[in-house]
Structure formats: C-alpha cells, structure tokens
C-alpha positions in Angstrom: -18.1 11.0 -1.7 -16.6 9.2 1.3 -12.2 8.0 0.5 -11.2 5.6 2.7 -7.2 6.4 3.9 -4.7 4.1 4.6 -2.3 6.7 7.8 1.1 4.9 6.4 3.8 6.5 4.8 3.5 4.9 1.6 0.8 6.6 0.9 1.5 10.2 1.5 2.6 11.2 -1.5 -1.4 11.0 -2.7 -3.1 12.1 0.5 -0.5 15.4 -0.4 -2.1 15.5 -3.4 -5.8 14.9 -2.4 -5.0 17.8 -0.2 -4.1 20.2 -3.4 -6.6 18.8 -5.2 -9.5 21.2 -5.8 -12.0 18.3 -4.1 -14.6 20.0 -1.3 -13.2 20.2 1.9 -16.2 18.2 3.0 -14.4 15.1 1.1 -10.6 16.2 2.2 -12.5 15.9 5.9 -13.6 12.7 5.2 -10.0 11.5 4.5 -8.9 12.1 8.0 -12.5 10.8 9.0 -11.9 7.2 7.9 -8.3 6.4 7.7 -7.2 3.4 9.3 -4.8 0.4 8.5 -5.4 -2.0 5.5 -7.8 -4.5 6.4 -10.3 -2.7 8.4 -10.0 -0.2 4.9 -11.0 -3.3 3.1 -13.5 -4.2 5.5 -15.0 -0.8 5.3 -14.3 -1.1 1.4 -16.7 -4.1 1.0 -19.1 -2.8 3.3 -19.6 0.1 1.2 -19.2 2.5 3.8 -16.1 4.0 1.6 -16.8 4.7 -1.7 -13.0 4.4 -2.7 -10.0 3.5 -1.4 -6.1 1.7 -1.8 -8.0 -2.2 -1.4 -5.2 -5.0 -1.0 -4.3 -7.0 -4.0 -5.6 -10.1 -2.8 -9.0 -8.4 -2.0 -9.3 -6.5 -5.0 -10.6 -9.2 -7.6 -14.4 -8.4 -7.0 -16.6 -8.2 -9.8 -19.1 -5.9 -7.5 -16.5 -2.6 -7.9 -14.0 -1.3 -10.3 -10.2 -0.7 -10.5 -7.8 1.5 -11.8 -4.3 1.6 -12.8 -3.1 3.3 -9.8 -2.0 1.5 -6.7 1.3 0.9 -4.2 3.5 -1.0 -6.2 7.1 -2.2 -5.2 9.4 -1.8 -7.7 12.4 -4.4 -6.2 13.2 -4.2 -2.4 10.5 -2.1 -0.2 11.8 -2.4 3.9 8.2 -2.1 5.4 6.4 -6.2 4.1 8.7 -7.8 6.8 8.8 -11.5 7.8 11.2 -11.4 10.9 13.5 -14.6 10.8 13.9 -17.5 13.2 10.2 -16.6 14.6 7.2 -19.0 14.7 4.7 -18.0 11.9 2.1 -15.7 12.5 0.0 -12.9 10.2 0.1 -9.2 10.5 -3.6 -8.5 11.4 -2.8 -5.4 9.9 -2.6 -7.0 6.5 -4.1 -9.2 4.3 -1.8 -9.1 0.9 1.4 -9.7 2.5 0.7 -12.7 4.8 -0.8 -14.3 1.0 2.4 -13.5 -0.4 4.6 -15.2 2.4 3.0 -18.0 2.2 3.2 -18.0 -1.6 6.5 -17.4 -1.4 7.5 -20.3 1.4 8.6 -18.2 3.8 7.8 -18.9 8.1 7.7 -16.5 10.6 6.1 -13.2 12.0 4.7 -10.9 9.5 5.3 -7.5 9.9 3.5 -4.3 7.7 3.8 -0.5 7.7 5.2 1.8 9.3 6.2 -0.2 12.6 7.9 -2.6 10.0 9.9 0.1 8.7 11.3 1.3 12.1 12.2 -2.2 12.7 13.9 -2.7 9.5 16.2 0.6 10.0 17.1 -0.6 13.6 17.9 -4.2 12.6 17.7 -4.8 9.0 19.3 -8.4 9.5 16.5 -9.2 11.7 14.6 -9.5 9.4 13.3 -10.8 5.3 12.2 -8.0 3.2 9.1 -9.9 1.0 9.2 -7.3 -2.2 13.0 -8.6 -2.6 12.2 -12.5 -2.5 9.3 -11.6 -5.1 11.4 -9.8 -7.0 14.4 -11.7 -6.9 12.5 -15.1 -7.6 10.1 -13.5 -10.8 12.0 -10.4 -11.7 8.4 -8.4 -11.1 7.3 -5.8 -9.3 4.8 -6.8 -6.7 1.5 -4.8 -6.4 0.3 -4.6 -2.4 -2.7 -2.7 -3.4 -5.4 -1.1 -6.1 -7.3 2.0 -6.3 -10.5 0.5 -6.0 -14.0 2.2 -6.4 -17.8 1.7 -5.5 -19.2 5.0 -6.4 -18.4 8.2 -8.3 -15.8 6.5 -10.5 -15.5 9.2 -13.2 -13.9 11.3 -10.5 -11.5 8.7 -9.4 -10.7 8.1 -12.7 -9.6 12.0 -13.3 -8.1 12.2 -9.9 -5.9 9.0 -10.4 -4.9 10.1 -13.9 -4.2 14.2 -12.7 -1.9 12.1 -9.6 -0.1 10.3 -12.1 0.9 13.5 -14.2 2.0 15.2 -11.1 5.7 15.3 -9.7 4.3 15.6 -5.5 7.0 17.3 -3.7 6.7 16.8 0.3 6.3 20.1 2.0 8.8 19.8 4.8 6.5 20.4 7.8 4.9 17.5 7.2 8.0 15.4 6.4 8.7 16.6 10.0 5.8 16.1 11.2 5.9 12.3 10.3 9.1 11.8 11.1 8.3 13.0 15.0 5.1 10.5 14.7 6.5 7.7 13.4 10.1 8.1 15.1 11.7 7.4 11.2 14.6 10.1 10.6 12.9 12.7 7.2 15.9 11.7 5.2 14.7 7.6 5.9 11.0 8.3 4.9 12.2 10.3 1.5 14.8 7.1 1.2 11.4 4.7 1.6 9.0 6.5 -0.7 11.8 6.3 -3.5 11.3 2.6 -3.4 7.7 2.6 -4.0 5.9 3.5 -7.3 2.2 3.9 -7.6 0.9 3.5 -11.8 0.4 -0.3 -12.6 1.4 -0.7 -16.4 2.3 -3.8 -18.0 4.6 -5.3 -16.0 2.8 -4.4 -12.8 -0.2 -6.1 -13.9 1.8 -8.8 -15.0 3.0 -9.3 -11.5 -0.3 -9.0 -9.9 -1.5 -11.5 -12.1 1.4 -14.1 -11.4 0.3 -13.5 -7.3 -3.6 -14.1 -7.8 -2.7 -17.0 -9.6 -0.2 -18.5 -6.8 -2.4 -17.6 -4.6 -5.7 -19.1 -5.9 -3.3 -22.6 -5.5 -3.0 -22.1 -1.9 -6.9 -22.5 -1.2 
C-alpha cells in the first residue's frame, strides 16, 4: 500500500495523522518515499505507481479509480492559489487545478501554488490575486483543489478518511517549528493558513466542485 504525499503545508494536518495512525511503518515510509508536488502526484496517480493520494480536482473525474469525501477545500480566501497582478500569463507547473480555475475565472497573469505562494503572499499580499476569494466572492462556494482519490485498497482509505474526519489533529510544536525553519513562514502564519482550509467535501463542497468541472469542460 503505496500513499502518494503532497510536502505542502496544507496537508499536514493528515500526514500528522497518517503518522498516529496504527498503519505499518512500512506504509508511513512510503509517505516520505513518494511525496512530491501536485502534478507529478497526479502523474504518479494515473500511472498507478501510488495506490492513493490528494489528486487535483480537475484530474479527479476518472471513471478507472474511486473518490472519497475527503479532500483540500477552501472555505472563502486561502493566500497560497496566487495569480500575481500586472504579469504576463503563465501556469504553475506545479499545478494543474488552479491554472483551470484562473482561466475559468478570467483572470491573466503568473500562477503561483503552495508554499512559495504563501511566503509571497505574507511579504506582499497586494502583489498579488488570491483565486479561492474571486471563486468565492463570484459563487458564494467553497472551492475544492483536490480529492482523496484511490486505485487499490479502498476499504482502508475509506476508514482512514472517515477516522481523519472524527479527529481534532493538534500540531505538535516541533514540527510546527520545524516547517516554519523549512519554509521560512513564521509558526503563528502556518497555524493562521491551515485555519483557512477545511478538508470533508459535504454538500456544498460538492456543489462547488461540480460548478468548476462544468466551467471548465467549456473551456476545451
């Protein structure tokens, strides 16, 4: 049971968790193994050399794997799904949901994802167009960036995303630390970040997944 790990902070809250869980230390290895940033996940994903992972929206419509109600979900403004203003438009190759939703959206300029999008946001914040806000200001809905997605061993994705959900994860703080040194974002800015962010996709989630598909299946 290989999980494929996306190494940005929104996501720490379950790789926390995936570390308390009672999984074999073989597959807690395995995390660390194959983390890397969303696309080449996705890539991975598809390739079925993962058999779960956090699969972008926009990629997550297969009929050859299953979903679950778990995901990274904004729930207004999220500071890290950047488009930096008076720039000449180009796509986070980092990414493939957010440079779908700028376009959908209408917006020009330089995408920007993550972590390094975060930093850039705290320095400069009027730099730059935070995409979660415009989604959520134009449709009043949250906007899903990715989906628990699985190709094998779904039963225990299934408990493990429902045993997340009904668990409050508090961040020990040597890792809080520890990230904050890595990614050169103050502790009290990443706790500030992750408040933003929810992760179970209920009604109106899906609802606003379902809006983007659609918006998105115009652009083609």
């Amino acid at each position: 049971m290989l999980f494929g790990k996306i190494d940005y902070i929104n996501l720490l809250p379950f790789h926390i968790f995936l570390k308390k869980s009672n999984l074999t230390n073989a597959l807690k290895q395995s995390c660390e193994y194959k983390k890397s940033f969303p696309s080449d996940i996705n890539r991975q994903f598809k390739k079925r050399r993962v058999d779960g992972a956090f699969i972008s929206s926009i990629e997550s419509t297969s009929k050859s794997f299953r979903t679950l109600p778990l995901g990274i979900v904004a729930k207004k403004h999220v500071t890290s799904v950047l488009v930096k203003k008076n720039t000449t438009c180009s796509k986070d190759p980092h990414s493939a949901t957010s440079n779908v939703l700028a376009k959908v959206l209408g917006i020009d300029g330089e995408v920007q994802i993550g972590d390094k999008a975060l930093k850039l946001y705290l320095e400069n914040p009027q730099d730059y167009i935070d995409l979660a806000k415009e989604w959520n200001d134009k449709y009043k809905l949250p906007f899903v960036f990715a989906r628990l997605s699985v190709n094998k061993h779904f039963t225990t994705y299934k408990k493990l995303s429902v045993s997340f959900k009904n668990n409050r994860i508090k961040i020990p703080q040597y890792i809080l630390k520890k990230y904050a040194h890595e990614r050169k974002i103050p502790p009290k800015e990443i706790l500030k970040y992750l408040s933003l962010i929810s992760y179970e996709i209920g009604v109106k989630e899906r609802r606003g997944l379902k809006l983007f598909l659609k918006k998105s299946r115009v652009l083609k």
